[in-house]
CHARMM-style PDB file with segment names, atoms N, HN, CA, C and O in Angstrom:
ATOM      1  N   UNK     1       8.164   5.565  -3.924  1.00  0.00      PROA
ATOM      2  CA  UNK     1       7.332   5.300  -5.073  1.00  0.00      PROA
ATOM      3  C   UNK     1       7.083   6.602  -5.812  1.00  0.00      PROA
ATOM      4  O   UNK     1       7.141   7.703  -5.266  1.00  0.00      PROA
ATOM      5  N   UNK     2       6.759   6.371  -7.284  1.00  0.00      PROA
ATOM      6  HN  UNK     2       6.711   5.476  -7.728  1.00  0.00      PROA
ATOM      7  CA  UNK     2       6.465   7.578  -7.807  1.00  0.00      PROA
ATOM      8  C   UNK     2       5.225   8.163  -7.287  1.00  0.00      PROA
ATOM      9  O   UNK     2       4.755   7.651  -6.272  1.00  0.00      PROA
ATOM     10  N   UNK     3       4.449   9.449  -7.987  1.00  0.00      PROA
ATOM     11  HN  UNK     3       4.831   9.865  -8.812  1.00  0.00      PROA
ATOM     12  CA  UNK     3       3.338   9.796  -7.830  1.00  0.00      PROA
ATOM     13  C   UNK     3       2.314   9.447  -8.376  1.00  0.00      PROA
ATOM     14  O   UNK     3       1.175   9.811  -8.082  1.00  0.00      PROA
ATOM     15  N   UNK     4       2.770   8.407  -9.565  1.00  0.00      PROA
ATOM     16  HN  UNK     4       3.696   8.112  -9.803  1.00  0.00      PROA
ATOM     17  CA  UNK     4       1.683   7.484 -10.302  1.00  0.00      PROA
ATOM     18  C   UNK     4       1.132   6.338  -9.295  1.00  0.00      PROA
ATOM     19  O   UNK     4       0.007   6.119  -8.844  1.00  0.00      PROA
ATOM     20  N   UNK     5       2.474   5.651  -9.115  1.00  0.00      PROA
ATOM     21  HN  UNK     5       3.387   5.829  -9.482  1.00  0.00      PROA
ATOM     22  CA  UNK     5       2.853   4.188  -8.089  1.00  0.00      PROA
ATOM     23  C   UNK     5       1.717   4.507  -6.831  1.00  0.00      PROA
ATOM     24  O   UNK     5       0.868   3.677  -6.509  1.00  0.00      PROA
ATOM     25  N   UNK     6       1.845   5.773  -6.218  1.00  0.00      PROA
ATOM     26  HN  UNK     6       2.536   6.448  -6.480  1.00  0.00      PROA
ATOM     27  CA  UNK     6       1.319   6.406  -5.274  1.00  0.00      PROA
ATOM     28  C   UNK     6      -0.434   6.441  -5.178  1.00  0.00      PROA
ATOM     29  O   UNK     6      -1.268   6.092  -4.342  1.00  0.00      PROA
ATOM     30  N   UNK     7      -0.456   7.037  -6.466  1.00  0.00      PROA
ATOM     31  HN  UNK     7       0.221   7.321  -7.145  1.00  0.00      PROA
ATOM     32  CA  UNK     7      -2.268   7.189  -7.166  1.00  0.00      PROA
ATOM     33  C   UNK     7      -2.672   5.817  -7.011  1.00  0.00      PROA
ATOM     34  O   UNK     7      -3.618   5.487  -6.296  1.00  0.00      PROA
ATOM     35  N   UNK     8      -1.671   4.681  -7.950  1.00  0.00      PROA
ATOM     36  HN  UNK     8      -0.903   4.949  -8.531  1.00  0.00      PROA
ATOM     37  CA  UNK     8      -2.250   3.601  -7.765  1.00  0.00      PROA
ATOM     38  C   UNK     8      -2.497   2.302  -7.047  1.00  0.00      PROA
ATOM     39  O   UNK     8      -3.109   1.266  -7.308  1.00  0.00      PROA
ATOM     40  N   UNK     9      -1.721   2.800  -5.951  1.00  0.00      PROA
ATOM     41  HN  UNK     9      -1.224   3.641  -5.738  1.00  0.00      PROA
ATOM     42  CA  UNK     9      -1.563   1.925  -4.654  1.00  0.00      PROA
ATOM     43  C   UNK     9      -3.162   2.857  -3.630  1.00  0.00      PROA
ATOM     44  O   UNK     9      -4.002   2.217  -2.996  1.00  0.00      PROA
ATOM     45  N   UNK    10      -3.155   3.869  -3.720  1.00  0.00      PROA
ATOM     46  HN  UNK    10      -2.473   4.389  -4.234  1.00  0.00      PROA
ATOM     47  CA  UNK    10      -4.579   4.480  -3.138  1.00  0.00      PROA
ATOM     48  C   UNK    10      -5.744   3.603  -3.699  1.00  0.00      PROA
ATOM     49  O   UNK    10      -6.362   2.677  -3.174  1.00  0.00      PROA
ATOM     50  N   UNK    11      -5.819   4.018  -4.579  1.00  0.00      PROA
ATOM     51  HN  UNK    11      -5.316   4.771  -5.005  1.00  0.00      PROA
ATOM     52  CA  UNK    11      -7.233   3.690  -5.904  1.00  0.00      PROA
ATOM     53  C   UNK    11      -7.104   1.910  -5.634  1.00  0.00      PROA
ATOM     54  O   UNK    11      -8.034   1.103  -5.633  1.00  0.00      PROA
ATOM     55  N   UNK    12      -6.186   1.742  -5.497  1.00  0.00      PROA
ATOM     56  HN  UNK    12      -5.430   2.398  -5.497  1.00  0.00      PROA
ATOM     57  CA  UNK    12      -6.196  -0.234  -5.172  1.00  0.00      PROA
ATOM     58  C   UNK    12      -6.246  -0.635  -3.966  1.00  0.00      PROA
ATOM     59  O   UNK    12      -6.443  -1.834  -3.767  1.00  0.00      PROA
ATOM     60  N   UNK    13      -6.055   0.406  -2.694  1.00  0.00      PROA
ATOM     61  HN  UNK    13      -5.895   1.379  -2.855  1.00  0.00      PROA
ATOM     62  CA  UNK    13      -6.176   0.195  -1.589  1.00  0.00      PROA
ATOM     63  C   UNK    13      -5.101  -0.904  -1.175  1.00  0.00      PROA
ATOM     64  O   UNK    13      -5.409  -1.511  -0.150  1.00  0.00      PROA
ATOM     65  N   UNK    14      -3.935  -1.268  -1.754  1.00  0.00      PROA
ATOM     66  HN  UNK    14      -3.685  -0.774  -2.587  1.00  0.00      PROA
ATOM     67  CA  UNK    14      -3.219  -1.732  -1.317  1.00  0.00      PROA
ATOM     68  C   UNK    14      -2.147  -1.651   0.045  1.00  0.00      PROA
ATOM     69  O   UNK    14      -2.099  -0.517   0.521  1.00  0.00      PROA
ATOM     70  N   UNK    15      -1.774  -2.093   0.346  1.00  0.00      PROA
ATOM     71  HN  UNK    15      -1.813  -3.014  -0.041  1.00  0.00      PROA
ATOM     72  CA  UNK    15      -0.935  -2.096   1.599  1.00  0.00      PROA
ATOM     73  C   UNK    15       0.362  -1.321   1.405  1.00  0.00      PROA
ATOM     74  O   UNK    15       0.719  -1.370   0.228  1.00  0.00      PROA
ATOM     75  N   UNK    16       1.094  -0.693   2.109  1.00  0.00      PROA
ATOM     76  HN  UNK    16       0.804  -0.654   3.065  1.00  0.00      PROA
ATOM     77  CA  UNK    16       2.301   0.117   1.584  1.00  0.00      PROA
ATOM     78  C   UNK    16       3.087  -0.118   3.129  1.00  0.00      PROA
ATOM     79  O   UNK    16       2.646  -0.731   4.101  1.00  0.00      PROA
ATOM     80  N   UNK    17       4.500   0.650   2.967  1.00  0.00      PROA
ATOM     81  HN  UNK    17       4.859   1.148   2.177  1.00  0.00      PROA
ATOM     82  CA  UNK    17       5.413   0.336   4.644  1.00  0.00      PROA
ATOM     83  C   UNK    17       5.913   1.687   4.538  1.00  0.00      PROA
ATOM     84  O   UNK    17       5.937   2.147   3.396  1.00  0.00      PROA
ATOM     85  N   UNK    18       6.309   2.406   5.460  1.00  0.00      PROA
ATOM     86  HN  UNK    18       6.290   2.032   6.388  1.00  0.00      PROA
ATOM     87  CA  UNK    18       7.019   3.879   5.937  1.00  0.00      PROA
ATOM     88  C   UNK    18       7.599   3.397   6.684  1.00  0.00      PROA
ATOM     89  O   UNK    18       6.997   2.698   7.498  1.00  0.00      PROA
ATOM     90  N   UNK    19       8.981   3.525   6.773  1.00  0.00      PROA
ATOM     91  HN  UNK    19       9.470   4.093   6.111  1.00  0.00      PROA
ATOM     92  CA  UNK    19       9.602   4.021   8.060  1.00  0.00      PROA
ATOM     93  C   UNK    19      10.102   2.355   8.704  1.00  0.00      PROA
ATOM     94  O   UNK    19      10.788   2.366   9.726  1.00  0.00      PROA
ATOM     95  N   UNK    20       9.891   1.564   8.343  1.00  0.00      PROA
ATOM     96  HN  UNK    20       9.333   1.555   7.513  1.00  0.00      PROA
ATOM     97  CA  UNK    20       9.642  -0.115   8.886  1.00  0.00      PROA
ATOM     98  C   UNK    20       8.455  -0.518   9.313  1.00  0.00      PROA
ATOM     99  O   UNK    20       8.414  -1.517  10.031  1.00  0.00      PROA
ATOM    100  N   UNK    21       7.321   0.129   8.984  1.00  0.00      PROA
ATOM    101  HN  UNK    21       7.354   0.940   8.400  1.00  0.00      PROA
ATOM    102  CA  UNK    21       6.145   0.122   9.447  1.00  0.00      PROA
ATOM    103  C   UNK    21       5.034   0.120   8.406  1.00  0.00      PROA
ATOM    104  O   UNK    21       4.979   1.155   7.742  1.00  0.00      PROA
ATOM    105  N   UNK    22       4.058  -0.904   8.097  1.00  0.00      PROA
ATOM    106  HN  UNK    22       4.103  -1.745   8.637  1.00  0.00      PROA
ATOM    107  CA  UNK    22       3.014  -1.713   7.531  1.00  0.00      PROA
ATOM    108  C   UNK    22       1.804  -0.806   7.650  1.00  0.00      PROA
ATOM    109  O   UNK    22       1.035  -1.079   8.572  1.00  0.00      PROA
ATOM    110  N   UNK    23       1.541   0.108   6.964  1.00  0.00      PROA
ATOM    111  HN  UNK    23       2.166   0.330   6.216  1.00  0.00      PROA
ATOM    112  CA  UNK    23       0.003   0.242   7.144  1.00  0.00      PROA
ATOM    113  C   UNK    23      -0.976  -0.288   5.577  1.00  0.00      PROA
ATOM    114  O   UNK    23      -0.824  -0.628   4.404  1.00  0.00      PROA
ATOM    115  N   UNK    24      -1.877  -0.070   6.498  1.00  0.00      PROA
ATOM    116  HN  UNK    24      -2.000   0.206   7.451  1.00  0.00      PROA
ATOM    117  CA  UNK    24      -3.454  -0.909   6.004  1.00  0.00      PROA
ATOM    118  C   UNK    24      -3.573  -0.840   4.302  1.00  0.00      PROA
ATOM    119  O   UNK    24      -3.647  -1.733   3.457  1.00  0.00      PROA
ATOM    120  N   UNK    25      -3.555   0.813   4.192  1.00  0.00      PROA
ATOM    121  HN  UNK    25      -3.495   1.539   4.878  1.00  0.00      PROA
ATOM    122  CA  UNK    25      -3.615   1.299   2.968  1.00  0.00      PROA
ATOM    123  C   UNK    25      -3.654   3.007   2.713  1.00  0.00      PROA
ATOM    124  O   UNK    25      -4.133   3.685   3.621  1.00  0.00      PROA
ATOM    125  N   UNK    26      -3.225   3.589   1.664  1.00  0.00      PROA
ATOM    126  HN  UNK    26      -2.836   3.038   0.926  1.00  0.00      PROA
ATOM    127  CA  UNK    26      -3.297   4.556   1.347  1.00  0.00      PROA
ATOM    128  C   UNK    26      -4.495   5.928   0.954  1.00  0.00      PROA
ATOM    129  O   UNK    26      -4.899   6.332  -0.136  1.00  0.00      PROA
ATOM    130  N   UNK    27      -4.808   6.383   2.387  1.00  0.00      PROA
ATOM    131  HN  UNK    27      -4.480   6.055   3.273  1.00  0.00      PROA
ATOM    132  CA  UNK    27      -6.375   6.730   2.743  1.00  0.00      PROA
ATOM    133  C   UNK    27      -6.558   8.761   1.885  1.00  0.00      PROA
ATOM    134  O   UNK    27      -7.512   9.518   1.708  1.00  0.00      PROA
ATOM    135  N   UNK    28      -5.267   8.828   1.647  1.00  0.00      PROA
ATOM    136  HN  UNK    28      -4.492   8.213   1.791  1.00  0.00      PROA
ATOM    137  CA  UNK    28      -5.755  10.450   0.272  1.00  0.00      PROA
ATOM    138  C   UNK    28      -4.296  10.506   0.149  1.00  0.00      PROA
ATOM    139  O   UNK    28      -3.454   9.747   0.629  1.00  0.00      PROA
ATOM    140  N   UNK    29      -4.161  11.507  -0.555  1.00  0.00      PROA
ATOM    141  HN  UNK    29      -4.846  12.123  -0.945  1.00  0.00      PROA
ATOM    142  CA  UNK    29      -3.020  11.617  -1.919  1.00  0.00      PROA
ATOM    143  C   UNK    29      -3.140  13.236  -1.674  1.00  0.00      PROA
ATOM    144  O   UNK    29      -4.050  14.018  -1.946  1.00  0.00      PROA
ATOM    145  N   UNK    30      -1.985  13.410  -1.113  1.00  0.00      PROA
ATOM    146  HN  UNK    30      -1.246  12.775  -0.893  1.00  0.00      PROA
ATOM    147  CA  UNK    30      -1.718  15.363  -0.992  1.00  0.00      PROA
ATOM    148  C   UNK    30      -1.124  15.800  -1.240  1.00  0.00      PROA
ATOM    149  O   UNK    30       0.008  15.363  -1.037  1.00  0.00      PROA
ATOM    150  N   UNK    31      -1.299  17.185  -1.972  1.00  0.00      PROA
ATOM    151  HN  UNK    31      -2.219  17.541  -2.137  1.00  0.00      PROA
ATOM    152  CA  UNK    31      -0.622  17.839  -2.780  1.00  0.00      PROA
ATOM    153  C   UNK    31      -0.290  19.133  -2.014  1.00  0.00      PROA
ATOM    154  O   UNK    31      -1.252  19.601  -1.406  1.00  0.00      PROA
ATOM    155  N   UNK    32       1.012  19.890  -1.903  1.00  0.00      PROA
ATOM    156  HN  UNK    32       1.794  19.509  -2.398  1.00  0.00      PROA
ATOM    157  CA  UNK    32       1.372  20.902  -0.904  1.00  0.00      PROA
ATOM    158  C   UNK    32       2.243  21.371  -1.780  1.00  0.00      PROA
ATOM    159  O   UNK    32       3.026  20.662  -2.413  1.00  0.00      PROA
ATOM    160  N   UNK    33       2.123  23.000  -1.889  1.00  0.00      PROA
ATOM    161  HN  UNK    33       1.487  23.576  -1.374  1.00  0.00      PROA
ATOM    162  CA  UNK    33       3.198  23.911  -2.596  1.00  0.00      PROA
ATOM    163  C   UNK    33       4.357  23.803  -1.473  1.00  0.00      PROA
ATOM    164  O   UNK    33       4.370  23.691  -0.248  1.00  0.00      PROA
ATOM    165  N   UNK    34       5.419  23.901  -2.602  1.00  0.00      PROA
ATOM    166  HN  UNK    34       5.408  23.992  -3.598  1.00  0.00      PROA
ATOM    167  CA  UNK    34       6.748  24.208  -1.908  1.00  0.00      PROA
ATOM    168  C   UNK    34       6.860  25.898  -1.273  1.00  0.00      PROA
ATOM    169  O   UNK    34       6.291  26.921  -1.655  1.00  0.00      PROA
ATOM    170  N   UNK    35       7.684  25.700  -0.338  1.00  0.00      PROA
ATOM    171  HN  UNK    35       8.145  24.869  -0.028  1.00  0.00      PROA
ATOM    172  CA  UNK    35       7.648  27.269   0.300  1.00  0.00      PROA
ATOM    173  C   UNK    35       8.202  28.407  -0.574  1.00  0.00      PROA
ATOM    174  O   UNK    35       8.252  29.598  -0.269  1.00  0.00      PROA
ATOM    175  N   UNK    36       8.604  27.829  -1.707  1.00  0.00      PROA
ATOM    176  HN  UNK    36       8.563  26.861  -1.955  1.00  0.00      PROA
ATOM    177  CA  UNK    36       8.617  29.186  -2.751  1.00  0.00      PROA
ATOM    178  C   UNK    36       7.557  29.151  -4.067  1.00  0.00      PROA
ATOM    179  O   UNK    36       7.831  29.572  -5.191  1.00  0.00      PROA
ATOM    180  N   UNK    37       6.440  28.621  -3.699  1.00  0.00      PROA
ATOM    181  HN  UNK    37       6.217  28.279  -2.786  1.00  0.00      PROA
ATOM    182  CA  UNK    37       5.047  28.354  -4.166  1.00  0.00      PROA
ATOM    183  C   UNK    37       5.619  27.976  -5.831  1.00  0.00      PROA
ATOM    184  O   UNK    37       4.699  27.839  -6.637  1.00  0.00      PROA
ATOM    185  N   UNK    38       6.524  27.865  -6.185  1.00  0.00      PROA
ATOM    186  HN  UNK    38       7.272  27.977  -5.530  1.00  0.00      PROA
ATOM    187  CA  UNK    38       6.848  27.162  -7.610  1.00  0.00      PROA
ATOM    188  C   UNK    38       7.039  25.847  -8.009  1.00  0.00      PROA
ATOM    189  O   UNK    38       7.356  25.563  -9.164  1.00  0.00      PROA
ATOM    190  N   UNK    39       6.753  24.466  -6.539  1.00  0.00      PROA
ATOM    191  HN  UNK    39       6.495  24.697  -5.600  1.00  0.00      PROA
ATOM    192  CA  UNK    39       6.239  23.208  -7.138  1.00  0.00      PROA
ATOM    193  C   UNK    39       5.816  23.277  -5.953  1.00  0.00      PROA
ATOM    194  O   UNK    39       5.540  24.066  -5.050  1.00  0.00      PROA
ATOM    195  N   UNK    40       5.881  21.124  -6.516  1.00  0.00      PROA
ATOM    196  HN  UNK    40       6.106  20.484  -7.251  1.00  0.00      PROA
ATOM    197  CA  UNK    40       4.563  20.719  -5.249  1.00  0.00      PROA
ATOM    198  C   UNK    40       5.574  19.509  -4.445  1.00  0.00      PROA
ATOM    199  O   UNK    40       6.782  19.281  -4.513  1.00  0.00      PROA
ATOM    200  N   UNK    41       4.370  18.830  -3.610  1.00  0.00      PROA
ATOM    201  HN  UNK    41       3.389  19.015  -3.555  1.00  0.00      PROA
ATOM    202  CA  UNK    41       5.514  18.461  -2.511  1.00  0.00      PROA
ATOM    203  C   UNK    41       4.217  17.000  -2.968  1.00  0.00      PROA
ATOM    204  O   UNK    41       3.029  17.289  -2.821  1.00  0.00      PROA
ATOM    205  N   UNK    42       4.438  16.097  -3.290  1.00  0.00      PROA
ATOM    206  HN  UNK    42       5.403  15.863  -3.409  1.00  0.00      PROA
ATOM    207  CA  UNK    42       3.227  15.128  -2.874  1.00  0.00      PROA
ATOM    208  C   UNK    42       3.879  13.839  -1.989  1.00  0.00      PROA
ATOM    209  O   UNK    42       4.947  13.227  -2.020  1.00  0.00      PROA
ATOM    210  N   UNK    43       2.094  13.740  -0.828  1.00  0.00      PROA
ATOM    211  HN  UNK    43       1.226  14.237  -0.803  1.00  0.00      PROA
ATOM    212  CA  UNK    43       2.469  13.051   0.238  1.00  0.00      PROA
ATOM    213  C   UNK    43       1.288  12.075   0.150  1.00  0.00      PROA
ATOM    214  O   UNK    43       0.230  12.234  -0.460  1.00  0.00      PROA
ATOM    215  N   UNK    44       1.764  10.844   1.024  1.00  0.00      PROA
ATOM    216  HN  UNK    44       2.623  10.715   1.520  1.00  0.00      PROA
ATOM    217  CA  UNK    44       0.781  10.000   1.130  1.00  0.00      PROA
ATOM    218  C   UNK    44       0.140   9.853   2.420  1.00  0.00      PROA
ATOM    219  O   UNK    44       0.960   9.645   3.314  1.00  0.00      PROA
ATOM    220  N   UNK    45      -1.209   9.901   2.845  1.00  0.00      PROA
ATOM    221  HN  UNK    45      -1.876  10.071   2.119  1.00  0.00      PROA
ATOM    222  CA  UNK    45      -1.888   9.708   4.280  1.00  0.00      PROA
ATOM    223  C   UNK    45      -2.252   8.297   4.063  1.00  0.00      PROA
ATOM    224  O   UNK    45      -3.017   7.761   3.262  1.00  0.00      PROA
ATOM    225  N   UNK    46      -1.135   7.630   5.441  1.00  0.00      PROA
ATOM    226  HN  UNK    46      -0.513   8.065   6.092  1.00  0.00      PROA
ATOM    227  CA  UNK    46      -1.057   6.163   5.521  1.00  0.00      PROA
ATOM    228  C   UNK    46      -2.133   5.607   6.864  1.00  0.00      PROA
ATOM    229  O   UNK    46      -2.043   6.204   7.936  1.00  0.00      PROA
ATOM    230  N   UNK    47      -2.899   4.714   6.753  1.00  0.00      PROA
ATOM    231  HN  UNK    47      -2.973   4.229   5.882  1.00  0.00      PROA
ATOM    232  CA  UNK    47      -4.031   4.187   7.743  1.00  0.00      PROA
ATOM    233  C   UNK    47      -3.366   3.251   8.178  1.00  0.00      PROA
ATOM    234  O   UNK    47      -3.010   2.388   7.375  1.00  0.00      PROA
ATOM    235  N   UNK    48      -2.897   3.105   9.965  1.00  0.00      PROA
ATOM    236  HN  UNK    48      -3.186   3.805  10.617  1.00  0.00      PROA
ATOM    237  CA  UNK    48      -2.208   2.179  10.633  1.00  0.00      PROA
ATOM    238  C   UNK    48      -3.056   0.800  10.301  1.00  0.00      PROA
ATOM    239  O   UNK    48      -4.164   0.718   9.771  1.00  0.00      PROA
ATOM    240  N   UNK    49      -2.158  -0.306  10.795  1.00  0.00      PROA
ATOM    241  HN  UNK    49      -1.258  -0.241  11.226  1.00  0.00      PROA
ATOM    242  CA  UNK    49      -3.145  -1.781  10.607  1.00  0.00      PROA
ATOM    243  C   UNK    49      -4.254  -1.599  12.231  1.00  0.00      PROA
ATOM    244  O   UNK    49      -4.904  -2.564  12.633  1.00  0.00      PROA
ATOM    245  N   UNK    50      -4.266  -0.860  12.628  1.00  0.00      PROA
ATOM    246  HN  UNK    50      -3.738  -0.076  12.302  1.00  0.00      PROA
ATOM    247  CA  UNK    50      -6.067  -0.258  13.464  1.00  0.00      PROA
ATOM    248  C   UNK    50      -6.209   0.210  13.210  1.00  0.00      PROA
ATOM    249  O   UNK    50      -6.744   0.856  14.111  1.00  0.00      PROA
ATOM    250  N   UNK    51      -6.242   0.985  12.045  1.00  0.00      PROA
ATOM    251  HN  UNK    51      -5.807   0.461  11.313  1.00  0.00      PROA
ATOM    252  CA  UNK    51      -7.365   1.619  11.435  1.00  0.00      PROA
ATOM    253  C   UNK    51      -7.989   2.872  12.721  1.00  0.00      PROA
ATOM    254  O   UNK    51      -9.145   2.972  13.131  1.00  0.00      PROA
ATOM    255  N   UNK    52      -6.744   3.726  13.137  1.00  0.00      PROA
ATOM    256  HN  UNK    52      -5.804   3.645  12.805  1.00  0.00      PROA
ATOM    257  CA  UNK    52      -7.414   4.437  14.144  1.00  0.00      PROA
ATOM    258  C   UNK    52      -6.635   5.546  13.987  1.00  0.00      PROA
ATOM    259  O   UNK    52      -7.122   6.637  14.283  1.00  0.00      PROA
ATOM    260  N   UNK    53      -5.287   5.458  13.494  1.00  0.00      PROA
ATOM    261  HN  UNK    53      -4.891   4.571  13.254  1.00  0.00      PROA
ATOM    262  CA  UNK    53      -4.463   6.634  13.314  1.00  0.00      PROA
ATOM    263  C   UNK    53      -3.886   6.533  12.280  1.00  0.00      PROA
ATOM    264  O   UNK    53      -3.891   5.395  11.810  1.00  0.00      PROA
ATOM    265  N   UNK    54      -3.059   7.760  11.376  1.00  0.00      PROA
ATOM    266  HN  UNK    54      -3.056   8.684  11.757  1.00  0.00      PROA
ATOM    267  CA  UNK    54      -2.724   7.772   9.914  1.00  0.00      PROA
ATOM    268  C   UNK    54      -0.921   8.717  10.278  1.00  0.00      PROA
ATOM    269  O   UNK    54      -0.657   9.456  11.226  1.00  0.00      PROA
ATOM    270  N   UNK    55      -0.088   8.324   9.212  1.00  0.00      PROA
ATOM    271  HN  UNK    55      -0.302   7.723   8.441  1.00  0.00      PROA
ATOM    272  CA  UNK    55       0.817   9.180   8.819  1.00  0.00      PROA
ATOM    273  C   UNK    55       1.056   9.642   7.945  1.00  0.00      PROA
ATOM    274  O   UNK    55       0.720   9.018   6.938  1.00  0.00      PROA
ATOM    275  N   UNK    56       1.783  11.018   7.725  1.00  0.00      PROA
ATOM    276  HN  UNK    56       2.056  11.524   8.543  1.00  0.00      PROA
ATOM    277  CA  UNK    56       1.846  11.464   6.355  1.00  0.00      PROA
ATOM    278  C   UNK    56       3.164  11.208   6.179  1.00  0.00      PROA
ATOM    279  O   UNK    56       3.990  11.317   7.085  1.00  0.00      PROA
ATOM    280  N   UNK    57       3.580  10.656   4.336  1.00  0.00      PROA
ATOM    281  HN  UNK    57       2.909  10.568   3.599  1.00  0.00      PROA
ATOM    282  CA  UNK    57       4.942  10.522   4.248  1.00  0.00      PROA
ATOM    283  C   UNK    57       4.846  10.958   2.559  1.00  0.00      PROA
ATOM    284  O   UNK    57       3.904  10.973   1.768  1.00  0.00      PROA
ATOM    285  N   UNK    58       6.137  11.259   2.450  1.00  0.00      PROA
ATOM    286  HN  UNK    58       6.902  11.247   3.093  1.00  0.00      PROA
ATOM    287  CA  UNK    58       6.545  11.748   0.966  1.00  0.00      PROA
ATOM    288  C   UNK    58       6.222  10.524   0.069  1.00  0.00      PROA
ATOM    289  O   UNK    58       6.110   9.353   0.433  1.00  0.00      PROA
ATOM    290  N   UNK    59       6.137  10.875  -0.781  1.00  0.00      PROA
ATOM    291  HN  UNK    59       6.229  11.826  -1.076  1.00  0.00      PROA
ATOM    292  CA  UNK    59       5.480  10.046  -1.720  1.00  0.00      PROA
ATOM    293  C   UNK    59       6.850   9.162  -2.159  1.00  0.00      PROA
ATOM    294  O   UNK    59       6.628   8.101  -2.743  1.00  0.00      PROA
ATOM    295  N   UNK    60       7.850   9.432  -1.982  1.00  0.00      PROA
ATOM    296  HN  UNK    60       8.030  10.294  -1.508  1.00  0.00      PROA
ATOM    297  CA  UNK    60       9.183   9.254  -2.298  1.00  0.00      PROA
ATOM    298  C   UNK    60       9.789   8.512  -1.216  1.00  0.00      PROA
ATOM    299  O   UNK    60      11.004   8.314  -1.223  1.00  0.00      PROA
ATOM    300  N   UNK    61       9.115   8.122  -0.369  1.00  0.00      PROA
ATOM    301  HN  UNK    61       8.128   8.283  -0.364  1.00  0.00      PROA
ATOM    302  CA  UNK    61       9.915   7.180   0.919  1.00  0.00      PROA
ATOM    303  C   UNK    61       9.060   6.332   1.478  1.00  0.00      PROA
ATOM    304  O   UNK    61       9.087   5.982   2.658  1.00  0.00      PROA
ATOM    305  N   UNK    62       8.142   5.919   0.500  1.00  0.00      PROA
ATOM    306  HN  UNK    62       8.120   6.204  -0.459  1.00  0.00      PROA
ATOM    307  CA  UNK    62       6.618   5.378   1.134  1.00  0.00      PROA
ATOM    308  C   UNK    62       7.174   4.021  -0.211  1.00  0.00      PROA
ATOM    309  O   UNK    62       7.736   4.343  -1.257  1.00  0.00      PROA
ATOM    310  N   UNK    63       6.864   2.671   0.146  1.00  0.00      PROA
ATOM    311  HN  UNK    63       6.407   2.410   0.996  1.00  0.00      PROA
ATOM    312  CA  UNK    63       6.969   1.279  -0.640  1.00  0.00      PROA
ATOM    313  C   UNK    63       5.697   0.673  -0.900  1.00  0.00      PROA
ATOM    314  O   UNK    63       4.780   1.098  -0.197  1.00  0.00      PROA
ATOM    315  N   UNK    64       5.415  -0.215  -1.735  1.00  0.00      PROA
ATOM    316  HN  UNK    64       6.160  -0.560  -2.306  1.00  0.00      PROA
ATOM    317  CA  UNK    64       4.634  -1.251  -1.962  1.00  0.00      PROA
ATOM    318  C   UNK    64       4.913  -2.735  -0.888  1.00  0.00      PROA
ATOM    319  O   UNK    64       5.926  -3.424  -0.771  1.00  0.00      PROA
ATOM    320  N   UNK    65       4.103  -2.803  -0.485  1.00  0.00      PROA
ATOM    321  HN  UNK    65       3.280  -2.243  -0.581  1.00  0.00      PROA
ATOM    322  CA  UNK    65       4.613  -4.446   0.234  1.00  0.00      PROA
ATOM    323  C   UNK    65       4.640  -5.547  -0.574  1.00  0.00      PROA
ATOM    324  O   UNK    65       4.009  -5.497  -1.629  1.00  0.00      PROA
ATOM    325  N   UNK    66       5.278  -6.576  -0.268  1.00  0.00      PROA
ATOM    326  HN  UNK    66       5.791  -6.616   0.589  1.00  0.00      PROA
ATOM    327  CA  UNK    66       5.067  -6.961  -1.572  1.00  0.00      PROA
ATOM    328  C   UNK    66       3.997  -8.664  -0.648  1.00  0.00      PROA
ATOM    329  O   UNK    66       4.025  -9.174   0.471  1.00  0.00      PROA
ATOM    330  N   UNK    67       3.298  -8.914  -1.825  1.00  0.00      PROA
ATOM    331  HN  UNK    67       3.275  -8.499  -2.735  1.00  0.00      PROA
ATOM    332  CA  UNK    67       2.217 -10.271  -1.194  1.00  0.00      PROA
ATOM    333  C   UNK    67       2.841 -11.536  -1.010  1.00  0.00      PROA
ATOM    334  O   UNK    67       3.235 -12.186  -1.978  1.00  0.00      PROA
ATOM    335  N   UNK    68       2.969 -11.967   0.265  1.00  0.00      PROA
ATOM    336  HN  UNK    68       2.649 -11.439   1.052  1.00  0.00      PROA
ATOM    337  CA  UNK    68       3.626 -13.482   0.593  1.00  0.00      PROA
ATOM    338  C   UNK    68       2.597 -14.287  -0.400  1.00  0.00      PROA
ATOM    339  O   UNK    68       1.390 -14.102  -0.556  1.00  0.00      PROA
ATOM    340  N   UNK    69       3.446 -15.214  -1.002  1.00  0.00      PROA
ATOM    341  HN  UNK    69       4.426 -15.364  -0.875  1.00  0.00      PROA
ATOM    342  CA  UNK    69       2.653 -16.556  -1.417  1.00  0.00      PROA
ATOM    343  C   UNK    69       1.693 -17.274  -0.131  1.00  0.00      PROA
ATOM    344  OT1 UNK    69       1.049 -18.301  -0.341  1.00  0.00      PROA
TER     345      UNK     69
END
């Protein structure tokens, strides 16, 4: 997803998937210089469906789920 897609899947608390894997929703939006401090790297901190542990993934390999009827 983009870094907009990203903002607005947080702010909506919607559900997103990494990796083949479903979490809850999108719990902060991080921004990290590249190691030659001339861009940025943005990542998403994903909240498992328990709500007990999180992953970080590129903002670029992270999906929208989409809502069963």
């Amino acid at each position: 997803m983009t870094v907009n897609e990203l903002k607005r899947a947080f702010l909506d608390e919607r559900p997103v998937a990494f990796g083949g894997i479903t979490y809850q929703k999108i719990t902060a939006v991080i921004y990290r210089k590249t190691p030659d401090g001339k861009g940025l790297h943005v990542q998403g901190e994903l909240l498992d469906r328990n709500g007990r542990a999180v992953a970080i993934a590129a903002a670029d390999r992270i999906n929208f789920v989409e809502a069963t009827p």
